[in-house]
C-alpha angles and dihedrals in degrees: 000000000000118000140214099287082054102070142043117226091260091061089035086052090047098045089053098049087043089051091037089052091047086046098058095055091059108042105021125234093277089056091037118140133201083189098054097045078058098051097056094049094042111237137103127282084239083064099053097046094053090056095050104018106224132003098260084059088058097051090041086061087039088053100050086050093062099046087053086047088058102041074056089049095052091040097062094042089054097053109111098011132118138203123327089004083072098059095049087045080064098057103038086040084050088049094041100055089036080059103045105039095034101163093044100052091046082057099071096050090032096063124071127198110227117248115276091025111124105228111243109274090231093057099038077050092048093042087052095047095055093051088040091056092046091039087059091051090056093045086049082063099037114086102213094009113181124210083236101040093037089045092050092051095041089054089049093044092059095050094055090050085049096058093051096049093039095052083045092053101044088046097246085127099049082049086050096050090237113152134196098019100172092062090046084052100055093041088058090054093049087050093054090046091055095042082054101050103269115138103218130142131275 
């Protein structure tokens, strides 16, 4: 393993956010470790800590990796889609990453920033680029649509695929006995877009 005298603070910064974000796949925000992100690079916690000055610091940049890693994600399912395909693109695609890179995506609602700290500007610009991009999508279904209108639904919008996913993935629906969430889900979407003007299929 290199060491210290190995690697600038660029390629340091680089090799922790690389192991952190390993890290959390495997453990899960609530089981993340500092320590442990150290251990496999093989410097000290006191390292680690000086390049990114405190843990929260670490998961925020975790954080604005994944959502980079899912505005990837979406980009590549809309390619080649059209109209209301696209917006269905959007739910299954939320359902699908959620799925497949479970800790990850828990992270970044998992983990709160305290009271009076400023959120880190990647992840507040990755954050906005994924809703931007959702938020475009709306506004392509919407006749008229308005930035403040098409940003409001949108937002509303997200929350109401995330509750889905999020009782799917914690197990409330297979207590429930709900099958199928992700279509509810996206039936629920199609309904608010209607309700909304959009002309879109039954």
């Amino acid at each position: 393993m290199a060491r210290r005298s190995d690697h600038g603070r660029e390629e340091l910064h680089a090799l922790i956010l690389d192991t952190g974000r390993q890290v959390m796949a495997e453990s899960g925000y609530a089981r993340f470790s500092a320590r442990e992100v150290a251990k496999r690079i093989g410097y000290s916690v006191g390292t680690v800590m000086h390049v990114f000055g405190n843990v929260g610091a670490l998961v925020m940049a975790i954080n604005a990796r994944t959502f980079r890693l899912w505005t990837q994600w979406l980009d590549e399912r809309l390619e080649g889609t059209q109209g209301q395909e696209r917006i269905l693109v959007l739910v299954r695609g939320y359902f699908d990453f959620a799925a497949s890179h479970r800790n990850l995506w828990s992270a970044i609602y998992e983990h709160r920033v305290p009271e009076g700290v400023p959120m880190a500007e990647d992840l507040v610009a990755e954050r906005v680029r994924l809703t931007g991009m959702i938020s475009r999508e709306v506004a392509s279904v919407l006749p008229d649509a308005n930035a403040a209108k098409t940003a409001e639904l949108a937002s509303s919008l997200i929350a109401n695929v995330h509750g889905h996913c999020a009782f799917l993935l914690g197990g409330t629906f297979s207590l429930m006995g709900v099958e199928h969430p992700a279509e509810l889900a996206a039936a629920r979407v199609l309904e608010t877009l209607r309700a909304n003007g959009a002309r879109l299929a039954a």
